[in-house]
C-alpha positions, 0 to 999 in steps of 0.5 A: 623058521626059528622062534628066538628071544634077544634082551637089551638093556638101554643106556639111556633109561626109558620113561613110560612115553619111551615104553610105548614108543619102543614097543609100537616101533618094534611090534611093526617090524615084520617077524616081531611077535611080541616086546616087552619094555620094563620100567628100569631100561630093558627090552625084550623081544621075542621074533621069527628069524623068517622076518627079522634078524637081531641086528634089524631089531639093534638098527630099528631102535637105535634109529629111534634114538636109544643106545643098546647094550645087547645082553643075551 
C-alpha cells in the first residue's frame, strides 16, 4: 500500500461552488484520503494507490468538466 500525493493545476480557474464540488467528487473516490482546492485553481490530492490511481483521479475530474494540467 503506498501513500502518494499528485498536484494540478486547473485550466479553468475554480470559484468556491467548483471548490466544493471538486472536493465532494474526489473524497468519494475509494483510496481518496484527503483534497484540498485553492482558490487560484490548484488541486491537491493525497491517496492510497490500493484504491485509485492518478489517472482515475485525471478522468474523475475531467468528467466534471475541468481541464487538468498535472504538475507533480
Amino acid at each position: 500500500m503506498a501513500h502518494l500525493s499528485t498536484y494540478f493545476s486547473l485550466e479553468n480557474a475554480a470559484d468556491g461552488h467548483d471548490e466544493k464540488l471538486l472536493k465532494r467528487e474526489l473524497d468519494a473516490l475509494p483510496g481518496v484520503t484527503s483534497v484540498s482546492v485553492s482558490g487560484r485553481g490548484c488541486v491537491a490530492v493525497d491517496y492510497d494507490t490500493t484504491g485509485v490511481r492518478q489517472e482515475q483521479i485525471r478522468q474523475r475530474v475531467q468528467e466534471l468538466g475541468y481541464q487538468l494540467r498535472a504538475t507533480d
